[in-house]
Kinemage of the C-alpha trace (Angstrom):
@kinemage 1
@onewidth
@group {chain A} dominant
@subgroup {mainchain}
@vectorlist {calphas} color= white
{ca unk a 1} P -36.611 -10.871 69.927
{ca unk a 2} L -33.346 -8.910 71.699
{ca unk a 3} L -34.107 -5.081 70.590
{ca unk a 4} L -31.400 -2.397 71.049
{ca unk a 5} L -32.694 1.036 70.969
{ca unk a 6} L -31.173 3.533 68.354
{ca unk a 7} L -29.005 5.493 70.440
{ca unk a 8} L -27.066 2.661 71.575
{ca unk a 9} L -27.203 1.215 68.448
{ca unk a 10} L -25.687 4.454 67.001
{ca unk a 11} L -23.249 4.728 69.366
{ca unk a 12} L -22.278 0.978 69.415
{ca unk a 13} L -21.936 1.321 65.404
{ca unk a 14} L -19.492 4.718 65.558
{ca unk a 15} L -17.584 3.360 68.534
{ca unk a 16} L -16.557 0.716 66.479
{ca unk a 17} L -15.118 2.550 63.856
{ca unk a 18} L -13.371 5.348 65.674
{ca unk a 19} L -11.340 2.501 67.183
{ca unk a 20} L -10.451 0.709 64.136
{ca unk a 21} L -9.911 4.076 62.337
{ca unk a 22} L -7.831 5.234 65.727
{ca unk a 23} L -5.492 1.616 64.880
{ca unk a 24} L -4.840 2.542 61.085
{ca unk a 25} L -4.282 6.061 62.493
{ca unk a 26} L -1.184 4.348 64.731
{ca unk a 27} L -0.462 2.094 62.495
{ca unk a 28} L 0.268 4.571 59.846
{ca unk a 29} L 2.552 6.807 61.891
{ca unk a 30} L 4.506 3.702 62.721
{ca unk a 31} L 4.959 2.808 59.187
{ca unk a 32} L 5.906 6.527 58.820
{ca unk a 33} L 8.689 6.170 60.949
{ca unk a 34} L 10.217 3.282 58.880
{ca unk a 35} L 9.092 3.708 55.439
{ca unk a 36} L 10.134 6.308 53.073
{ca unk a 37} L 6.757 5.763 50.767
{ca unk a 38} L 3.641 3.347 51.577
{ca unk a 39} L 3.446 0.148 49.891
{ca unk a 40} L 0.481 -2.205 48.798
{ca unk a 41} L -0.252 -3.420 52.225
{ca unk a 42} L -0.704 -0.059 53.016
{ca unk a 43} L -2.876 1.082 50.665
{ca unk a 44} L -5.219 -2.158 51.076
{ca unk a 45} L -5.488 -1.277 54.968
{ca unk a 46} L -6.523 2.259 53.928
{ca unk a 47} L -9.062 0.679 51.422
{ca unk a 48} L -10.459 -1.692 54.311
{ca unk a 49} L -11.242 1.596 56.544
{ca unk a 50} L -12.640 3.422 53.534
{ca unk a 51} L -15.485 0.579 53.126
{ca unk a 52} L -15.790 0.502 56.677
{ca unk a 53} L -16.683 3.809 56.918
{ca unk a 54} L -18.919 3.861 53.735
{ca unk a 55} L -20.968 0.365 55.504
{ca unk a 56} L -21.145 2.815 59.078
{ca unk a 57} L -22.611 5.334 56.843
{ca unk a 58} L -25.109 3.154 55.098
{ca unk a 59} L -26.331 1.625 58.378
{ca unk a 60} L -27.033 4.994 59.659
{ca unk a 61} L -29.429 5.741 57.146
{ca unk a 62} L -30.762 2.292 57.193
{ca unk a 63} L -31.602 2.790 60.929
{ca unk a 64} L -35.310 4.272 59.931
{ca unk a 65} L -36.340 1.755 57.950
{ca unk a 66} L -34.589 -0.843 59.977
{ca unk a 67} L -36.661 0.344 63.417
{ca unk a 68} L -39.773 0.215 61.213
{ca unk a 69} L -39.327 -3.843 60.533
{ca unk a 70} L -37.929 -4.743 63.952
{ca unk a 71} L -41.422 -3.082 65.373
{ca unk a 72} L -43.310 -5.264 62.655
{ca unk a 73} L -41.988 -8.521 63.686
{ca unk a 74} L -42.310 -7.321 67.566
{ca unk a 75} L -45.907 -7.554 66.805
{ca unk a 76} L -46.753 -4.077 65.586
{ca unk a 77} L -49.958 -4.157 63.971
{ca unk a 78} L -49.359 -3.080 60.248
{ca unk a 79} L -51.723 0.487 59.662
{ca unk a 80} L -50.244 1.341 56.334
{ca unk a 81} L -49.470 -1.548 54.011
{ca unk a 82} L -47.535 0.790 51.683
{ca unk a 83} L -45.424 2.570 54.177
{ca unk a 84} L -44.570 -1.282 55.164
{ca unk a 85} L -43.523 -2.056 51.601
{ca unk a 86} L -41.443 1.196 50.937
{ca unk a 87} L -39.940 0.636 54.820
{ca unk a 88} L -39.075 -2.999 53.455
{ca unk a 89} L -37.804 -2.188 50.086
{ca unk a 90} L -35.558 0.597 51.141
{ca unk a 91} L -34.392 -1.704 53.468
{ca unk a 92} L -32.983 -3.922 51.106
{ca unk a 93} L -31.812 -1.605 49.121
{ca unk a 94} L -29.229 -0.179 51.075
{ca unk a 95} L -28.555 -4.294 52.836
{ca unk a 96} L -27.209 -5.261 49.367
{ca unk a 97} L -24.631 -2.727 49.342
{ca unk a 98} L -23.502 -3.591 53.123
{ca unk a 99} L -22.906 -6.844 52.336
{ca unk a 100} L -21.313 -6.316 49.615
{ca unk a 101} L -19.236 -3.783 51.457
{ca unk a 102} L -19.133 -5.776 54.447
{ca unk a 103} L -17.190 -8.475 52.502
{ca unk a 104} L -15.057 -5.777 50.679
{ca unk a 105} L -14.006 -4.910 54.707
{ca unk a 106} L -12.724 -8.559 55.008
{ca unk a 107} L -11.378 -9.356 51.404
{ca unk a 108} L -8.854 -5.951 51.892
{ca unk a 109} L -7.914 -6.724 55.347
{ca unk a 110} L -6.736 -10.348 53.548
{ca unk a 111} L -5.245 -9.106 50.687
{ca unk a 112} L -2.986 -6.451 53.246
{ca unk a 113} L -1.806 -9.536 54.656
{ca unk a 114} L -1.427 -11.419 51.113
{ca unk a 115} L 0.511 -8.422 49.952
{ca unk a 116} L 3.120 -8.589 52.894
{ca unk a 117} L 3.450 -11.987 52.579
{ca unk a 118} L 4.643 -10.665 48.736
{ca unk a 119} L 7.625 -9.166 49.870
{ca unk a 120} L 8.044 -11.882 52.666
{ca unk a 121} L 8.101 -14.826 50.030
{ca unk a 122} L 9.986 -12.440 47.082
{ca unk a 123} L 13.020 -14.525 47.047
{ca unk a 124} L 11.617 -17.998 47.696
{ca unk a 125} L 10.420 -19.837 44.258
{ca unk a 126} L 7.955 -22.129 45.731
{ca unk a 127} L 6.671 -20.070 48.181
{ca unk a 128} L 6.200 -17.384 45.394
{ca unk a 129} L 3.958 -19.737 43.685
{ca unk a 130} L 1.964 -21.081 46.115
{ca unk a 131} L 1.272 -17.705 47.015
{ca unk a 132} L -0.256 -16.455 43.362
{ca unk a 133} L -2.285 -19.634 43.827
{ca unk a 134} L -3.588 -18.447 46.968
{ca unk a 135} L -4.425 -14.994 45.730
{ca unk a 136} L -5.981 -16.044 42.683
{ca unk a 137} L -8.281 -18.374 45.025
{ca unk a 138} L -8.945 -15.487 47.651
{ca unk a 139} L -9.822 -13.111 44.426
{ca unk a 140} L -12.467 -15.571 43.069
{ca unk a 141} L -13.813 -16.656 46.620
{ca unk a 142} L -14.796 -12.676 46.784
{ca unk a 143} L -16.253 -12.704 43.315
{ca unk a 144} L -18.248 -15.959 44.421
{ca unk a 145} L -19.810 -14.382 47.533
{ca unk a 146} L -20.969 -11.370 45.044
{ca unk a 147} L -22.757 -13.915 42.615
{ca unk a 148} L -24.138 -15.911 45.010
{ca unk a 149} L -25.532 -13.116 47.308
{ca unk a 150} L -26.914 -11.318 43.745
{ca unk a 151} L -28.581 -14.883 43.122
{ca unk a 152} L -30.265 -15.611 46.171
{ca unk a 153} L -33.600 -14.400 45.272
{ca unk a 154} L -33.110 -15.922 41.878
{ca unk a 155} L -32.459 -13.044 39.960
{ca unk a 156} L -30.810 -9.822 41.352
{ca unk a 157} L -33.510 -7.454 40.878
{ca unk a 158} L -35.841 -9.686 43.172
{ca unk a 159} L -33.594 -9.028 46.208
{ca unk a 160} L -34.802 -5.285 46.282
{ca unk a 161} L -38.456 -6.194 45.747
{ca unk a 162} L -41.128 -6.805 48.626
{ca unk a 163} L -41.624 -10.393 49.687
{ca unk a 164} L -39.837 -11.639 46.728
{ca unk a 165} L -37.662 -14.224 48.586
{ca unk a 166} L -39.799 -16.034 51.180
{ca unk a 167} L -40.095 -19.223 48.688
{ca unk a 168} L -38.553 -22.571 49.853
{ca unk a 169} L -36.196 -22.593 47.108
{ca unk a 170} L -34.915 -18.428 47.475
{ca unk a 171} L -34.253 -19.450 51.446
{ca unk a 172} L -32.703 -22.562 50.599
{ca unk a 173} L -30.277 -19.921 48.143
{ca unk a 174} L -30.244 -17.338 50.609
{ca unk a 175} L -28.656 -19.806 53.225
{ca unk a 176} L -26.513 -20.942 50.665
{ca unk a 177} L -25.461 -17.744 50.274
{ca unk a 178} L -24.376 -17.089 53.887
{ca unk a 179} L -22.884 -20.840 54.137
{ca unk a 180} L -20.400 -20.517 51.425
{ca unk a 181} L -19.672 -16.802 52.324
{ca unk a 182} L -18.668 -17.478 56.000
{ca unk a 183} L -17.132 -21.358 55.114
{ca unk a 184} L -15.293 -19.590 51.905
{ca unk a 185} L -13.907 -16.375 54.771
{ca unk a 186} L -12.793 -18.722 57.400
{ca unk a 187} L -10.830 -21.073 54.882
{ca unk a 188} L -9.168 -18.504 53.383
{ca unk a 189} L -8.443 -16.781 56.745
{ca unk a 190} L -6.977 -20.540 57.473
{ca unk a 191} L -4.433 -20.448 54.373
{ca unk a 192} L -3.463 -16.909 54.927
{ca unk a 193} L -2.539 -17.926 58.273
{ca unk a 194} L -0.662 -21.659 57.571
{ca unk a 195} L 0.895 -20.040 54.547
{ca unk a 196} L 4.419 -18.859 56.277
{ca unk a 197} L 3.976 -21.084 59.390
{ca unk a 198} L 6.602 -23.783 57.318
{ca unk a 199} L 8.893 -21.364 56.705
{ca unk a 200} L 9.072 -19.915 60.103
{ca unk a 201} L 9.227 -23.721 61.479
{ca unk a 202} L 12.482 -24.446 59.097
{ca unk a 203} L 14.047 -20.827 60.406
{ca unk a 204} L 16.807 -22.570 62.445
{ca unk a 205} L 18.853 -18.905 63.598
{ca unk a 206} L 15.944 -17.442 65.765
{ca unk a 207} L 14.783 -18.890 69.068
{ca unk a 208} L 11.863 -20.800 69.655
{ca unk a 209} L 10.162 -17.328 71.683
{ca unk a 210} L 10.899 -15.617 68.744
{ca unk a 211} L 9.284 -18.181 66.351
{ca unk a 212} L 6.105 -18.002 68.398
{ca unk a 213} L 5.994 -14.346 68.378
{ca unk a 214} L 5.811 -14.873 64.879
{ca unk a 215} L 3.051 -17.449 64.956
{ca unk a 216} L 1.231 -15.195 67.097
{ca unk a 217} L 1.389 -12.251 64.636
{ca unk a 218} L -0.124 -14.935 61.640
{ca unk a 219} L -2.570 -16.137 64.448
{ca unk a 220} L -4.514 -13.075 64.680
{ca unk a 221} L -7.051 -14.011 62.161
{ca unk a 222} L -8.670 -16.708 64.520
{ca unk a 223} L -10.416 -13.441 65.874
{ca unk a 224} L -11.739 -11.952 62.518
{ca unk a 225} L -13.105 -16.012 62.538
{ca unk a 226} L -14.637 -15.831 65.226
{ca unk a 227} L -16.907 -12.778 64.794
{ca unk a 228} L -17.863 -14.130 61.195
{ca unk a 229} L -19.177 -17.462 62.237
{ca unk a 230} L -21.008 -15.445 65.137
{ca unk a 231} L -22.205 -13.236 62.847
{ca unk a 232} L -23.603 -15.929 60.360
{ca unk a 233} L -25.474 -17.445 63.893
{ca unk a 234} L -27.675 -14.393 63.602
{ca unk a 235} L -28.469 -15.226 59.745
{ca unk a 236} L -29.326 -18.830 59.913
{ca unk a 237} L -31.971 -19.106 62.386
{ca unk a 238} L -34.864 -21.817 62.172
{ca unk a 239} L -38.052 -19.112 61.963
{ca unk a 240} L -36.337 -17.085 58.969
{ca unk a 241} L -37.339 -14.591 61.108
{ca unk a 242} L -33.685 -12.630 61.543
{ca unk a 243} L -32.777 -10.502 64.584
{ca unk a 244} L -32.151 -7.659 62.296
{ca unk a 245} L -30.294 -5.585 64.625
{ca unk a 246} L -28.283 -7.977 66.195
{ca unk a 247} L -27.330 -8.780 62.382
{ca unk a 248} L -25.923 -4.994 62.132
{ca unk a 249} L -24.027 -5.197 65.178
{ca unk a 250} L -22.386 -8.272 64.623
{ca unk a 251} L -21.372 -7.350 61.035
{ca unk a 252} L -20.232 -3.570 62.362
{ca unk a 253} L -18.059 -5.850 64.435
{ca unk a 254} L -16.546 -8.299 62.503
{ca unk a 255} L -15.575 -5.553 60.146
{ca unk a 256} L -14.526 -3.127 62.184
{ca unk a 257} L -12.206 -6.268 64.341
{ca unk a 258} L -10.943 -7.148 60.806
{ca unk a 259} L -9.492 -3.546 60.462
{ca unk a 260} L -8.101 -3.809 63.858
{ca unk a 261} L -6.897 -7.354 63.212
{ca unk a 262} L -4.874 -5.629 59.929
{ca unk a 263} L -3.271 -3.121 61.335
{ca unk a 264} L -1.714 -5.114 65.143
{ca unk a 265} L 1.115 -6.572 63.188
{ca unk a 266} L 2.858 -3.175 62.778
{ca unk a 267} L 2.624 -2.634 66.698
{ca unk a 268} L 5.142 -5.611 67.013
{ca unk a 269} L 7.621 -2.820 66.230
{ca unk a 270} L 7.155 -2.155 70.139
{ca unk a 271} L 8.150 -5.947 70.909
{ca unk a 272} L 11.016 -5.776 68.449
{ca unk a 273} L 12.617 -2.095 70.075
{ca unk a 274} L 12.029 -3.832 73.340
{ca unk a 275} L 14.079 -6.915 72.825
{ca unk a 276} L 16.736 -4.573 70.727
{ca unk a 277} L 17.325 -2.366 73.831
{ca unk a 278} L 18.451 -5.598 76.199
{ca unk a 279} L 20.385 -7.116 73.413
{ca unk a 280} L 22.577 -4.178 73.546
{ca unk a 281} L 22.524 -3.345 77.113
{ca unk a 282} L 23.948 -7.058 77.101
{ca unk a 283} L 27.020 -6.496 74.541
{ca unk a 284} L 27.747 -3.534 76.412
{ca unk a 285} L 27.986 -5.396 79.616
{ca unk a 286} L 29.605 -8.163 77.655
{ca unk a 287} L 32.273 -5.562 76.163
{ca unk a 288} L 33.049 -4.059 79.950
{ca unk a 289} L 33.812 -7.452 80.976
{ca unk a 290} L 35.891 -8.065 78.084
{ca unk a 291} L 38.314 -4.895 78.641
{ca unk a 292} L 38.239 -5.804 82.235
{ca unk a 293} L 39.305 -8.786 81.447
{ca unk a 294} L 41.972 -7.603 78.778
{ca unk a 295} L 43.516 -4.841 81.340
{ca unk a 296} L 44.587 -8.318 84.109
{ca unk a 297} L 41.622 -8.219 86.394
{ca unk a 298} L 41.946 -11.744 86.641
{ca unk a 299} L 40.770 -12.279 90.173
{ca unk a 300} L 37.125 -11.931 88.752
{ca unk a 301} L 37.193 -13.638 85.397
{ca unk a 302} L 38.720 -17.083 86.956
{ca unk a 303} L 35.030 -17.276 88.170
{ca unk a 304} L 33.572 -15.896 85.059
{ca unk a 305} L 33.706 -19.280 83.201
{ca unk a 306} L 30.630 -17.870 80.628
{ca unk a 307} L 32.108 -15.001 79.504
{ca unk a 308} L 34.636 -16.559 77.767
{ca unk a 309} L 31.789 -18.342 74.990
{ca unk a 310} L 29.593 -14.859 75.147
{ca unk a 311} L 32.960 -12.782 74.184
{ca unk a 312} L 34.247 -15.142 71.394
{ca unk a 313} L 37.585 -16.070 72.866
{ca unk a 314} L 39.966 -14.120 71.368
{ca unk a 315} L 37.507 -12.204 69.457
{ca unk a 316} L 37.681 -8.310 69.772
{ca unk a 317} L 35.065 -7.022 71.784
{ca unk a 318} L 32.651 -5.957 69.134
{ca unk a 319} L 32.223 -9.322 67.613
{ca unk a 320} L 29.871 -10.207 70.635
{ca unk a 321} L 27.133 -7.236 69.449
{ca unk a 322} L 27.432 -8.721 65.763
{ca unk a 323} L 26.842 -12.402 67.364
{ca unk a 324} L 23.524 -10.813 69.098
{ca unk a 325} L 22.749 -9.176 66.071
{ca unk a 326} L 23.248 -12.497 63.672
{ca unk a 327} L 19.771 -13.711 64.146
{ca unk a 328} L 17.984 -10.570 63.466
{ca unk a 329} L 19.644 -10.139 60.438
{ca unk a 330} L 19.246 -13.840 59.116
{ca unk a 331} L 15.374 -13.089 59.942
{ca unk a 332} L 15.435 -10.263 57.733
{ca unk a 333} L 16.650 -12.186 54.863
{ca unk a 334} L 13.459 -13.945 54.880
{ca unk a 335} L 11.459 -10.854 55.281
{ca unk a 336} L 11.010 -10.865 58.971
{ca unk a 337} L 11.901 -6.938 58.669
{ca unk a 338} L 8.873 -6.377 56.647
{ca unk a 339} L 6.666 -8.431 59.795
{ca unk a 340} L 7.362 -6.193 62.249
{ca unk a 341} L 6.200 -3.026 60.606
{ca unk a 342} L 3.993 -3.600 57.602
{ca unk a 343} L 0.238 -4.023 57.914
């Protein structure tokens, strides 16, 4: 069995969470910039870190008890039967609630995304309703990985107890358990992510770089799915026998990458300043060579057969900065705007 001592493991499990709490920290003052008060998305991002921090917490006191197991199934011979037992059941005790909290990490970090697509879909009918479906279905996939982890030792009080759940039938419901949890996160994580890829297909006023920028913002949830099915590798093993502390640092992880995960989509605002600054640098060149062209300097436009298309004919020389501008604007009308700086 692959040990980690407790000082890395300490370290490894606060590491995590200073970065994800050092993304919401940028993320916010972005939003800040562009927001006059925080919306939903928001406050489900600042939920997410909250039971982040409260799962860091609970591991750290778990460590003790946690150490005390791992030396047991190194082959520690047991001296005191009851210290195993109250080792064990504490233990327990305090894995319920990081599961539990471990899932709340993931549900908030979808329903950030779930609430931006809110104000993305607000003026589109069917898009409106397919996304109540989808929350409604996210909602009770949460409350199903609640009753199914409370049931996996049959009845929930069991789960706490010593050597309550080593029958065939509680590790047949304690797999279950993990099965439908992980299948259940990466479906959902799936629909979250197909959800506006129609609408961003039938966008016909952006370019095709610009549609995959887009993609690639809803595509960021392939990485929260790939740290949960790693994760669940370390609960369904063969022996029963569970690497518990590789189980803690992939679930520190995968939480603390969902965070992270929530809050990239408001760094876009980078990408979108970025491509702003050479649209205009562009009009402006394109409104020199217009006046040039205006004042007789003919000798260079006879060769300057695309300025002519770029400038609008006979257009006055703003119209080419509104031109440049069209396609951000139509983007906003979909709720683009929103994209770049929320979550």
């Amino acid at each position: 069995m692959v040990s980690v001592d407790h000082q890395s493991l300490l370290a490894l499990t606060w590491t995590a969470f200073s970065i994800a709490f050092l993304f919401v920290i940028l993320r916010t003052a972005i939003r800040l910039r562009v927001a006059t008060r925080p919306t939903a998305d928001d406050y489900w991002i600042t939920i997410a870190l909250a039971a982040l921090l409260t799962l860091c917490t609970l591991e750290t006191i778990q460590h003790p008890s946690l150490y005390s197991m791992t030396a047991i199934m190194e082959g520690r011979p047991v001296t005191d039967l009851n210290k195993l037992i109250s080792d064990t059941e504490e233990y327990l005790k305090y894995e319920f609630a990081i599961i539990i909290l471990f899932w709340s990490v993931l549900w908030s970090v979808k329903a950030g995304f779930l609430a931006l697509y809110f104000k993305f879909f607000r003026e589109l009918t069917h898009y409106r309703r397919a996304w109540y479906v989808l929350a409604v279905f996210t909602f009770l996939a949460y409350v199903g990985c609640v009753i199914t982890l409370s049931l996996s030792c049959g009845t929930p009080g069991k789960f706490f107890e010593f050597a309550q759940c080593g029958k065939p039938e509680q590790i047949w419901a304690s797999n279950l358990s993990v099965y439908y949890s992980t299948s259940i996160d990466v479906f959902t994580d799936l629909c979250i992510m197909a959800m506006p890829l129609r609408l961003i297909y039938n966008v016909k006023q952006i370019s095709m770089k610009q549609k995959l920028g887009l993609v690639c913002v809803f595509s960021l949830c392939f990485v929260m799915i790939a740290f949960s099915i790693v994760r669940a590798k370390q609960v369904l093993v063969p022996q029963h026998f569970v690497n518990l502390t590789l189980l803690m640092i992939w679930s520190t992880l995968t939480a603390s990458i969902s965070v992270i995960v929530g809050s990239l989509p408001a760094f876009k605002i980078f990408l979108t300043n970025r491509a702003s600054t050479k649209r205009t640098r562009n009009a402006s060149a394109n409104q020199s060579g217009h006046r040039q062209l205006s004042n007789g300097n003919a000798s260079f436009h006879t060769k300057s057969v695309p300025l002519s298309p770029l400038a609008g004919g006979t257009a006055s020389p703003g119209r080419s900065v509104n031109t440049s501008d069209s396609q951000e604007k139509i983007l906003q009308s979909h709720g683009a705007h929103d994209i770049g700086f929320a979550m």
